[in-house]
PDBQT receptor file of N, H, CA, C and O in Angstrom, charges set to zero:
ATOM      1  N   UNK A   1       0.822  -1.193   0.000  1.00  0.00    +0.000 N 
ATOM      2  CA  UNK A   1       0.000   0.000   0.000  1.00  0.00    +0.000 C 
ATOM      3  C   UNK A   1       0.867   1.259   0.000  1.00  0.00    +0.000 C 
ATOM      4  O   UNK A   1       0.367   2.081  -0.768  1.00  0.00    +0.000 OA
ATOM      5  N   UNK A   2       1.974   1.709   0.574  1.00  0.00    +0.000 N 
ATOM      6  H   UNK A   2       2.380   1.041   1.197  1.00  0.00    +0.000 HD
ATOM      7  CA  UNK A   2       2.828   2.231   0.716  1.00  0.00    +0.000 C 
ATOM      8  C   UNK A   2       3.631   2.707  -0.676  1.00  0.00    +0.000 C 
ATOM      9  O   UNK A   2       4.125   3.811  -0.906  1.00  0.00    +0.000 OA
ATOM     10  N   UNK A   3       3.603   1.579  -1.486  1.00  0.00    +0.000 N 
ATOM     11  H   UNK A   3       3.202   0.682  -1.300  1.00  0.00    +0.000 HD
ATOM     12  CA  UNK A   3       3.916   1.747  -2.748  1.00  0.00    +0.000 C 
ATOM     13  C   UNK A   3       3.320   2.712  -3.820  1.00  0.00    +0.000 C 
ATOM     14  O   UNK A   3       3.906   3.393  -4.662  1.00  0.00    +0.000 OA
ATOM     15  N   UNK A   4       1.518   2.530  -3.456  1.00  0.00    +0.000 N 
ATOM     16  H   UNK A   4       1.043   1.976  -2.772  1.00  0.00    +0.000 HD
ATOM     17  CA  UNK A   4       0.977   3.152  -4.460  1.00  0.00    +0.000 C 
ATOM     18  C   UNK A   4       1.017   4.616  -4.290  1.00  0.00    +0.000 C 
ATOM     19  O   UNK A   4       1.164   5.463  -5.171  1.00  0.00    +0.000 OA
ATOM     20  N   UNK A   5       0.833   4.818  -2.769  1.00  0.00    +0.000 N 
ATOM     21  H   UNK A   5       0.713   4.130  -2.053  1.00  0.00    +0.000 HD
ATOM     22  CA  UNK A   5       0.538   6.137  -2.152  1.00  0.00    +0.000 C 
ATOM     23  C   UNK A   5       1.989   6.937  -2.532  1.00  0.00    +0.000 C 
ATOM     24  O   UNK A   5       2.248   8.135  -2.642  1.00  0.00    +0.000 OA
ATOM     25  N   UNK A   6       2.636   5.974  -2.648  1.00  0.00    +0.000 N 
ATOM     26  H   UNK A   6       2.426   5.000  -2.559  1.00  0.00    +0.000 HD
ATOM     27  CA  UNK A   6       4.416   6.806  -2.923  1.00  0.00    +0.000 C 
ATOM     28  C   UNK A   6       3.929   7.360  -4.265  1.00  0.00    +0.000 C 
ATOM     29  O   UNK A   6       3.771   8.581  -4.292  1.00  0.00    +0.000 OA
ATOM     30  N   UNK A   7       3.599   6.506  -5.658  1.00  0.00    +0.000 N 
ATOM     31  H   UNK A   7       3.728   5.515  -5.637  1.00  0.00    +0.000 HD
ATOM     32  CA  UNK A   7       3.055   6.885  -6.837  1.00  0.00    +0.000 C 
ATOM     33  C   UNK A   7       2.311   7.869  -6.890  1.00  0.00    +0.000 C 
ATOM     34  O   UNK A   7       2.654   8.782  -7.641  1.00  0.00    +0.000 OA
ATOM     35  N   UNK A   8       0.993   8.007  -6.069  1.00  0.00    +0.000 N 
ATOM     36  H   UNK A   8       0.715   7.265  -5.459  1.00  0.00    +0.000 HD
ATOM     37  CA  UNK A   8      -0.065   8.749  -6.185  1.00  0.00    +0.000 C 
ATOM     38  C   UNK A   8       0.738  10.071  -5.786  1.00  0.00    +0.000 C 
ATOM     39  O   UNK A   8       0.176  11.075  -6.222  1.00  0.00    +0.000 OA
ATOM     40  N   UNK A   9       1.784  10.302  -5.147  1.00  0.00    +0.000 N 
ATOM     41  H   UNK A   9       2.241   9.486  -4.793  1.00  0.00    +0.000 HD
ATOM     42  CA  UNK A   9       2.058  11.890  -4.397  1.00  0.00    +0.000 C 
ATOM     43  C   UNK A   9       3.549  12.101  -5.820  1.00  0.00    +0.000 C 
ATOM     44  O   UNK A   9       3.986  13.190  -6.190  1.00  0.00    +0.000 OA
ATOM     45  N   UNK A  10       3.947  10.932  -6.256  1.00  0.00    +0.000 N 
ATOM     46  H   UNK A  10       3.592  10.046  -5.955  1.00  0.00    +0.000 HD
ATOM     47  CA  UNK A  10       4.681  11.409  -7.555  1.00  0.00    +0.000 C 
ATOM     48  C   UNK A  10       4.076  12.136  -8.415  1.00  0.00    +0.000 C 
ATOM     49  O   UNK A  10       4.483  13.233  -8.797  1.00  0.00    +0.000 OA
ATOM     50  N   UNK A  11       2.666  11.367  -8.927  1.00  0.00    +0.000 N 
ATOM     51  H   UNK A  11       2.335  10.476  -8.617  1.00  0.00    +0.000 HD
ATOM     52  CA  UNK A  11       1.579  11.538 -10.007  1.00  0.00    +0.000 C 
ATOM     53  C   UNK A  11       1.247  12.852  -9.707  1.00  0.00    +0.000 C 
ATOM     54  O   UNK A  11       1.100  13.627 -10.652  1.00  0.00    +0.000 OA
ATOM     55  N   UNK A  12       1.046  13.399  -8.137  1.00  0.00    +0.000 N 
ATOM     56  H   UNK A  12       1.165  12.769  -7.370  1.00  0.00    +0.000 HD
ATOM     57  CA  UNK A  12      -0.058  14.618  -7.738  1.00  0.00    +0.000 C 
ATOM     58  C   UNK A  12       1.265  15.993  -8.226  1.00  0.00    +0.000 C 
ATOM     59  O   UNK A  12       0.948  17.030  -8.808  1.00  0.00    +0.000 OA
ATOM     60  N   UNK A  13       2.594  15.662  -7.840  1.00  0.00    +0.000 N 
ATOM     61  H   UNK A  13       2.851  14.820  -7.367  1.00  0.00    +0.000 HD
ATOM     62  CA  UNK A  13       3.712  16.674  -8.029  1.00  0.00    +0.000 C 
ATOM     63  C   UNK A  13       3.862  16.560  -9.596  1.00  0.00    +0.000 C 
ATOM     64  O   UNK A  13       3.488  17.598 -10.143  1.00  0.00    +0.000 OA
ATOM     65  N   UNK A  14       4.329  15.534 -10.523  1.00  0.00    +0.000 N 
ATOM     66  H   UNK A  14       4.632  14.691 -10.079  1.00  0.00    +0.000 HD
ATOM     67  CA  UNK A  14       3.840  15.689 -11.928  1.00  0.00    +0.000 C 
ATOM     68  C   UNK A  14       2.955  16.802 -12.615  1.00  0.00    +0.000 C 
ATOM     69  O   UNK A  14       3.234  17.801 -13.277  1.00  0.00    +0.000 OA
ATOM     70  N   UNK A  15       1.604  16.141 -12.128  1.00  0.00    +0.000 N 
ATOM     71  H   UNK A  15       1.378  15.329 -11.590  1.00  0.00    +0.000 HD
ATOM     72  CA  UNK A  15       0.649  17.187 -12.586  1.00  0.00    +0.000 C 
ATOM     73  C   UNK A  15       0.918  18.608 -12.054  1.00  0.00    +0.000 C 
ATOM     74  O   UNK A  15       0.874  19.608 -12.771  1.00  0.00    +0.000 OA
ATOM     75  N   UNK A  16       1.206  18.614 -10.710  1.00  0.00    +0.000 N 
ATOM     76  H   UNK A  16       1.242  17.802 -10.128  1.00  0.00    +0.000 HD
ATOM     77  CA  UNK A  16       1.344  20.169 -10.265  1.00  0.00    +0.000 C 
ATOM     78  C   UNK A  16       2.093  21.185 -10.964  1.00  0.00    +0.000 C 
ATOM     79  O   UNK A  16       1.834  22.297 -11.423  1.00  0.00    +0.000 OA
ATOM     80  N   UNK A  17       3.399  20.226 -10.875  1.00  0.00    +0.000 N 
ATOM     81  H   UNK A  17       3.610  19.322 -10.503  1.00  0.00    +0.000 HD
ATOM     82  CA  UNK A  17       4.400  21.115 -11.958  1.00  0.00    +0.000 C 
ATOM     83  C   UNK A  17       3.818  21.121 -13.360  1.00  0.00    +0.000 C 
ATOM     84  O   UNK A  17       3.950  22.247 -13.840  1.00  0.00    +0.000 OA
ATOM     85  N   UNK A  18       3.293  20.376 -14.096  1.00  0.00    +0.000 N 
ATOM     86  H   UNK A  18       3.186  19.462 -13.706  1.00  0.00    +0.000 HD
ATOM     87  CA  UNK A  18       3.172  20.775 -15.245  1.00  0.00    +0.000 C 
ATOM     88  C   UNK A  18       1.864  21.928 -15.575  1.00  0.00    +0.000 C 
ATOM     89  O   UNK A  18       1.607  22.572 -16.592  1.00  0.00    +0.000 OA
ATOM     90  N   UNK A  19       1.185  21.859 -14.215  1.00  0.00    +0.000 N 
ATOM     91  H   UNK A  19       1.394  21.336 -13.388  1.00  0.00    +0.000 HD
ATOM     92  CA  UNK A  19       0.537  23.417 -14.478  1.00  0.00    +0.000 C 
ATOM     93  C   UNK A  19       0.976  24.620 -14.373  1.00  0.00    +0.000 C 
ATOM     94  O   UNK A  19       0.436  25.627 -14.830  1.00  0.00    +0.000 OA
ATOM     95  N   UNK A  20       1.891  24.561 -13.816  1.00  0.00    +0.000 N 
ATOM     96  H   UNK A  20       2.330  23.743 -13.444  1.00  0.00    +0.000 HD
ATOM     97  CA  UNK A  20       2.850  25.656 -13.324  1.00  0.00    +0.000 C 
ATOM     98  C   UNK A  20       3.312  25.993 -14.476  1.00  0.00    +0.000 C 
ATOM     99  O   UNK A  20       2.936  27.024 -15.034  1.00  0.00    +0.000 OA
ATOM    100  N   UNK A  21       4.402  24.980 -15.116  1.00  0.00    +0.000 N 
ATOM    101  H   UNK A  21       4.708  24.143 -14.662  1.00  0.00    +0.000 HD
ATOM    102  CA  UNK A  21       4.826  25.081 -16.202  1.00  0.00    +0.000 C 
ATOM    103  C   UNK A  21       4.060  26.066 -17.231  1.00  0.00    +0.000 C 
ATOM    104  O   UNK A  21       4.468  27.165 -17.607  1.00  0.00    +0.000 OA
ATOM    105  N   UNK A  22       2.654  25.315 -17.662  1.00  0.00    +0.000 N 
ATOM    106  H   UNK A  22       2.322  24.423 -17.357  1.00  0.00    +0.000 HD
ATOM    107  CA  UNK A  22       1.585  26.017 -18.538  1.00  0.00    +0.000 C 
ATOM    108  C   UNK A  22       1.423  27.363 -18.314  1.00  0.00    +0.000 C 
ATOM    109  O   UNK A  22       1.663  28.199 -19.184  1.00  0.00    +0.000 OA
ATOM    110  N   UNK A  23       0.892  27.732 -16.805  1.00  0.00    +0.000 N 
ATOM    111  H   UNK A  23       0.697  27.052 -16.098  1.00  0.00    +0.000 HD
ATOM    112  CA  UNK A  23       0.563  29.396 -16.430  1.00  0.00    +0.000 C 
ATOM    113  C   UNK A  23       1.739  29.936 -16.820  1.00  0.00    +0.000 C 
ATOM    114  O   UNK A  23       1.673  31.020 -17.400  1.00  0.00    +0.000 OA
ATOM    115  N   UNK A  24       2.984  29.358 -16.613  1.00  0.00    +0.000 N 
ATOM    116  H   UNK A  24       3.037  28.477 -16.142  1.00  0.00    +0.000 HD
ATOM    117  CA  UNK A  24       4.089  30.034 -16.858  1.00  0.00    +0.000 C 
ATOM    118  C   UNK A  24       4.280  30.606 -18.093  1.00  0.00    +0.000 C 
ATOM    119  O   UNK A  24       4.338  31.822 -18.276  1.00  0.00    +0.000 OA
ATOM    120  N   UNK A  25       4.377  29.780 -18.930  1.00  0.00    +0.000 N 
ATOM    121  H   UNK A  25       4.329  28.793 -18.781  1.00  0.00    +0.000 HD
ATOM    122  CA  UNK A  25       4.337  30.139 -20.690  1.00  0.00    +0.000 C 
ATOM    123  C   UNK A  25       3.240  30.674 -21.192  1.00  0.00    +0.000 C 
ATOM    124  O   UNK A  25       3.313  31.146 -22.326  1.00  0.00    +0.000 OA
ATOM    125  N   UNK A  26       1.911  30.724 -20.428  1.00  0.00    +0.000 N 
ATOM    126  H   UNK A  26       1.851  30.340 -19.507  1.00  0.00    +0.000 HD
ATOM    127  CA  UNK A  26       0.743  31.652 -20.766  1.00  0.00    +0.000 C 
ATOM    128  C   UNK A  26       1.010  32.527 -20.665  1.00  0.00    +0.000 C 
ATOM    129  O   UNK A  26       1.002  33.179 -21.709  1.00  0.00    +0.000 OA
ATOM    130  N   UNK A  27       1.548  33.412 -19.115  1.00  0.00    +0.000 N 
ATOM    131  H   UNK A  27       1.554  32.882 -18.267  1.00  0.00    +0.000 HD
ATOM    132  CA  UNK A  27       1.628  34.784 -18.762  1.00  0.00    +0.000 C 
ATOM    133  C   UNK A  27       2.634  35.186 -19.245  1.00  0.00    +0.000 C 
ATOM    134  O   UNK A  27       2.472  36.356 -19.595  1.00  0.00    +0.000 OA
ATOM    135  N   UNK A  28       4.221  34.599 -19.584  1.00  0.00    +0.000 N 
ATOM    136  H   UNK A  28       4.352  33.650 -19.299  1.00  0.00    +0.000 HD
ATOM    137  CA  UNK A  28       4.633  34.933 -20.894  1.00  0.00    +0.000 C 
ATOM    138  C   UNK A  28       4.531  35.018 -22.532  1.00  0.00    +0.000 C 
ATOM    139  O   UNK A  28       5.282  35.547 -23.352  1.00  0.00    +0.000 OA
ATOM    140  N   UNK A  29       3.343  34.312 -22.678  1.00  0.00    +0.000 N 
ATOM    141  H   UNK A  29       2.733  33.882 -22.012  1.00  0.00    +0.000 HD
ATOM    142  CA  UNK A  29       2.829  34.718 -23.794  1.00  0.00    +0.000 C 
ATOM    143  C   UNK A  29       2.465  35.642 -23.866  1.00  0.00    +0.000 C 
ATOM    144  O   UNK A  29       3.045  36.381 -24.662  1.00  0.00    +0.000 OA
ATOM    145  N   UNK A  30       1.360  36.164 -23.141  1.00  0.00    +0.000 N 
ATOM    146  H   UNK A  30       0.889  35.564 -22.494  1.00  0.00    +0.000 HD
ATOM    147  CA  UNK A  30       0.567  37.267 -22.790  1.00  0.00    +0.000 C 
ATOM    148  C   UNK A  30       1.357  38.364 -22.577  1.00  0.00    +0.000 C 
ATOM    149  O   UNK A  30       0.843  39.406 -22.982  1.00  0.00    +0.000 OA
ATOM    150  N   UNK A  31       2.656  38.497 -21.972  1.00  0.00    +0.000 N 
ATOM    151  H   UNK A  31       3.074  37.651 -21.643  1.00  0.00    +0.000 HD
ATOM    152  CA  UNK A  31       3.529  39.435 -21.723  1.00  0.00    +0.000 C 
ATOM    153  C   UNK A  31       4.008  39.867 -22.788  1.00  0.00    +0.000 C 
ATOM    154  O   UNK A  31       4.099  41.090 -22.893  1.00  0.00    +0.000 OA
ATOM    155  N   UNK A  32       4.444  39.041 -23.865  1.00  0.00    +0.000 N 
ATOM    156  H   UNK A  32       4.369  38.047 -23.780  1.00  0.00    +0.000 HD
ATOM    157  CA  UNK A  32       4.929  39.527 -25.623  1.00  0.00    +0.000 C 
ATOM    158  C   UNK A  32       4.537  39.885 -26.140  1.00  0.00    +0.000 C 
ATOM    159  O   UNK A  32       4.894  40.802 -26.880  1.00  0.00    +0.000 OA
ATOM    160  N   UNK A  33       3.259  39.207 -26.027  1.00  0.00    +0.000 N 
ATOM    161  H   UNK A  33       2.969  38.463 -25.426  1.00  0.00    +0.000 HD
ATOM    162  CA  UNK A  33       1.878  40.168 -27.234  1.00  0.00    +0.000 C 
ATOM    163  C   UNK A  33       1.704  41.853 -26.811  1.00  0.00    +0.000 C 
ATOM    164  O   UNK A  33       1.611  42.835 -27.547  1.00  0.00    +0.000 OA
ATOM    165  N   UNK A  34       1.702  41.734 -25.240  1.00  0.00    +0.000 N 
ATOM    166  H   UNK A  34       1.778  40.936 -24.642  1.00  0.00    +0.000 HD
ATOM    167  CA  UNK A  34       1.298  42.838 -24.813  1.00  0.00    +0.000 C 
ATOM    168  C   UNK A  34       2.334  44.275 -25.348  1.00  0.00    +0.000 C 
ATOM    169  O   UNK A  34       2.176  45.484 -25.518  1.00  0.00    +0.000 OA
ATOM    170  N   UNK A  35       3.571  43.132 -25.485  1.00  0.00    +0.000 N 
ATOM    171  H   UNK A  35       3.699  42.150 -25.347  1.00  0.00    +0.000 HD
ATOM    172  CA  UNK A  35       4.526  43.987 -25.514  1.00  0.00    +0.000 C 
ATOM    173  C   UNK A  35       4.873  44.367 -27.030  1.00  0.00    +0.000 C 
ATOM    174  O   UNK A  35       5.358  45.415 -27.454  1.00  0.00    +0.000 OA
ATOM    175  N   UNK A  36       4.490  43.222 -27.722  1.00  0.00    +0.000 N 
ATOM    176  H   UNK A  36       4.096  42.370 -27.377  1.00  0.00    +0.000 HD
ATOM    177  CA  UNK A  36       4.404  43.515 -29.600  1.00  0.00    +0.000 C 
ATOM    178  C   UNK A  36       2.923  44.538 -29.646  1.00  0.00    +0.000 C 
ATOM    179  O   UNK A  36       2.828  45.295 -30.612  1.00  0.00    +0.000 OA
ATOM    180  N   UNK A  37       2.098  44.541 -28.880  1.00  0.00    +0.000 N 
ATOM    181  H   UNK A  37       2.174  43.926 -28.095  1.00  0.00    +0.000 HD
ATOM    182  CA  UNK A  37       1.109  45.311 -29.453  1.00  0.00    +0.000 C 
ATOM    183  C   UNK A  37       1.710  46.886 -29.418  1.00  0.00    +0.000 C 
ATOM    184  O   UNK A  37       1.759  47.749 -30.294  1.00  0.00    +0.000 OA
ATOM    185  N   UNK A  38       2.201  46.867 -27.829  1.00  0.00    +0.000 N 
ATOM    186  H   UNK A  38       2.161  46.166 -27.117  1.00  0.00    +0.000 HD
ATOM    187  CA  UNK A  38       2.589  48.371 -27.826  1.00  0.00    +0.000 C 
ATOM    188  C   UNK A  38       3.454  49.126 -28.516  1.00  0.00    +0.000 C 
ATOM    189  O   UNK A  38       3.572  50.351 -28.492  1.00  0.00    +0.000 OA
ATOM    190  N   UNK A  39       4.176  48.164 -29.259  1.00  0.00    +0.000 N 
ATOM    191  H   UNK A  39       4.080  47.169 -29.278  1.00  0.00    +0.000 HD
ATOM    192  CA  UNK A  39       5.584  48.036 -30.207  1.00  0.00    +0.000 C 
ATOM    193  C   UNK A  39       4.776  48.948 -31.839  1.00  0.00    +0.000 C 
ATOM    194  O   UNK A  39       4.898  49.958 -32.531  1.00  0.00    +0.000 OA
ATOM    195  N   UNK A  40       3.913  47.612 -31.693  1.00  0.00    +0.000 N 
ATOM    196  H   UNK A  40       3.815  46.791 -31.130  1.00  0.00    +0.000 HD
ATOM    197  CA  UNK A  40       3.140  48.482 -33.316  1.00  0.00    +0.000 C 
ATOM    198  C   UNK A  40       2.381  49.134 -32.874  1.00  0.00    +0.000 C 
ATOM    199  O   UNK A  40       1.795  49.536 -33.879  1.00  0.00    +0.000 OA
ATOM    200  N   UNK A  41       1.844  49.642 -31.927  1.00  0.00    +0.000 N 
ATOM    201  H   UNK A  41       2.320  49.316 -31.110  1.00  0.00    +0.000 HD
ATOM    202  CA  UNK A  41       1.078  51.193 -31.462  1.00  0.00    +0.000 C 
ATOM    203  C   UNK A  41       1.558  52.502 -31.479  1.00  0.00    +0.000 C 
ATOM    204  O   UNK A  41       0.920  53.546 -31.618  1.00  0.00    +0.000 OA
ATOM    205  N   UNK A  42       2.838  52.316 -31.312  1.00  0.00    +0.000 N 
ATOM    206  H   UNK A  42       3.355  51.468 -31.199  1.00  0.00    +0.000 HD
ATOM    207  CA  UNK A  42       3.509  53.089 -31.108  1.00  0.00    +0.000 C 
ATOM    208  C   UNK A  42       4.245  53.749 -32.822  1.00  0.00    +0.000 C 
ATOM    209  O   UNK A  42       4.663  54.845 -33.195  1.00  0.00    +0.000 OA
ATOM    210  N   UNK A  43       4.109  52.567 -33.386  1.00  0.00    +0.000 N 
ATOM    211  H   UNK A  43       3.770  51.676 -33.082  1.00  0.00    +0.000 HD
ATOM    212  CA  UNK A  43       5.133  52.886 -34.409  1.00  0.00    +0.000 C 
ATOM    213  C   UNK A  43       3.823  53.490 -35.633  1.00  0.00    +0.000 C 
ATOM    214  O   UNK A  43       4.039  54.451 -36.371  1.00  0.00    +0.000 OA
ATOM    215  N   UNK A  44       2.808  52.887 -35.632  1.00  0.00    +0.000 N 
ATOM    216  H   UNK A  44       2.633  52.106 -35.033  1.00  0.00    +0.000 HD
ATOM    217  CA  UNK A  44       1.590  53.248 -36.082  1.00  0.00    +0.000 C 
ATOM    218  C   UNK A  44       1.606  54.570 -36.361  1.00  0.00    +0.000 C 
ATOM    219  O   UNK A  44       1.708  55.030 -37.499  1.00  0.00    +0.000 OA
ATOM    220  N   UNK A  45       1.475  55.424 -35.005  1.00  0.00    +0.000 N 
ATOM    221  H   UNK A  45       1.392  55.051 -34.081  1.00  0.00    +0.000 HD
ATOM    222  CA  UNK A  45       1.291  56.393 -34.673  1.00  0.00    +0.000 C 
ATOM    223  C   UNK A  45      -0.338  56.407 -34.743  1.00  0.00    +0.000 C 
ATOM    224  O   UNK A  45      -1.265  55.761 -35.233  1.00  0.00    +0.000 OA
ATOM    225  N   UNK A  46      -0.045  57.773 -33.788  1.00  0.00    +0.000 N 
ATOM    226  H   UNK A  46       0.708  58.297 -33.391  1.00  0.00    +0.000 HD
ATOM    227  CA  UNK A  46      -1.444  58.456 -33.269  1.00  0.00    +0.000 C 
ATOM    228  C   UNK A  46      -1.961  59.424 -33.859  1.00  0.00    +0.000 C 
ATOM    229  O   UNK A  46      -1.461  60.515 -33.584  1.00  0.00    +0.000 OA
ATOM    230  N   UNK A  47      -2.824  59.415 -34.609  1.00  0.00    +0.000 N 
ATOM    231  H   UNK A  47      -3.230  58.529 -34.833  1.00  0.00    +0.000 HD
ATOM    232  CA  UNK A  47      -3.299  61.077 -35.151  1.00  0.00    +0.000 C 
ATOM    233  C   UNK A  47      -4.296  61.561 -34.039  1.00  0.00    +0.000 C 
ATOM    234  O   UNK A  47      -5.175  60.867 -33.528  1.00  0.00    +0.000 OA
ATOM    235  N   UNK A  48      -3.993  62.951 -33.735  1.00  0.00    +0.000 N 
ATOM    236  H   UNK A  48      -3.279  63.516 -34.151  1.00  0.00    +0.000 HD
ATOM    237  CA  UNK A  48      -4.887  63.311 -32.638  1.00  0.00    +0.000 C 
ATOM    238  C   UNK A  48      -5.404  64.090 -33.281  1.00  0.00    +0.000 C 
ATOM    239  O   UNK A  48      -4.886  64.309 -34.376  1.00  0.00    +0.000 OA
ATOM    240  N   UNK A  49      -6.912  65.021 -32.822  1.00  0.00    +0.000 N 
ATOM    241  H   UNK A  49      -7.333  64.843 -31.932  1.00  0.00    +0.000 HD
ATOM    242  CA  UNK A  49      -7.716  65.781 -33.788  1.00  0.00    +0.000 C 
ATOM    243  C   UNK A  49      -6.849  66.840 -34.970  1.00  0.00    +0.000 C 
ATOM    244  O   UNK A  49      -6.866  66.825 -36.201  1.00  0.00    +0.000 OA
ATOM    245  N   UNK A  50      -6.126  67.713 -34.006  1.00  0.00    +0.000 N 
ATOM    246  H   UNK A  50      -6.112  67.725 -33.006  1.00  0.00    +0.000 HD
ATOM    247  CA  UNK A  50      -5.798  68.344 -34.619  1.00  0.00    +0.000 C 
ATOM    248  C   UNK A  50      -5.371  68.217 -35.894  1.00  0.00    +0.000 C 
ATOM    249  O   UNK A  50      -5.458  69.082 -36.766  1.00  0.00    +0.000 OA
ATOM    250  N   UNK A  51      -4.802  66.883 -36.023  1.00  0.00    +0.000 N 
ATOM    251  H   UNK A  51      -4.732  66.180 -35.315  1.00  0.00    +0.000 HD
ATOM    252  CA  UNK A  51      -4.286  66.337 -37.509  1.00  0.00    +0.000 C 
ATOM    253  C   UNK A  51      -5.004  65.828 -38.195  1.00  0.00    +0.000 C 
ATOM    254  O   UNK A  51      -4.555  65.411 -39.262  1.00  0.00    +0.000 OA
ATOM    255  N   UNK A  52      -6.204  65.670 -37.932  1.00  0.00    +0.000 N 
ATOM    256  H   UNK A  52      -6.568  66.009 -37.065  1.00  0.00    +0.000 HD
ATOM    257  CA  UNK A  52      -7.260  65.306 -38.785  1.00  0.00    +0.000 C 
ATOM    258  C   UNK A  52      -7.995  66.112 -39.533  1.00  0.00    +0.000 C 
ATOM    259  O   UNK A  52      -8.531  65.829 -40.604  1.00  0.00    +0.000 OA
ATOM    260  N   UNK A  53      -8.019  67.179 -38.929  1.00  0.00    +0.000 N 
ATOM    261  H   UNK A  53      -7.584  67.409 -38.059  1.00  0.00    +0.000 HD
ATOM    262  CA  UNK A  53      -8.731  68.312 -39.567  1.00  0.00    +0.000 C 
ATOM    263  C   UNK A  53      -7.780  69.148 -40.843  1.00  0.00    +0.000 C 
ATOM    264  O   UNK A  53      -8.264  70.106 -41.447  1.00  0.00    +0.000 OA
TER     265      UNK A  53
């Protein structure tokens, strides 16, 4: 019995880390984009009224 329960707390740290892992590379995903968007926002440029008229 000892055996499995050793498995089951391997299996439970497995999974744990590999969510970690995931959020990890999400919120760095999310961090690049954020950071490519502002990249081409910037380079875009802004027309503010005055330049429209």
């Amino acid at each position: 019995m000892i055996g499995l329960a050793a498995g089951s707390s391997e299996l439970i740290e497995h999974l744990l880390l590999d969510s970690v892992l995931k959020i990890v590379i999400v919120v760095a995903a999310l961090g690049l984009l954020a950071l490519g968007m502002t990249l081409i926002w910037r380079r875009a440029g802004r027309r503010s009224r005055d330049d429209r008229e």
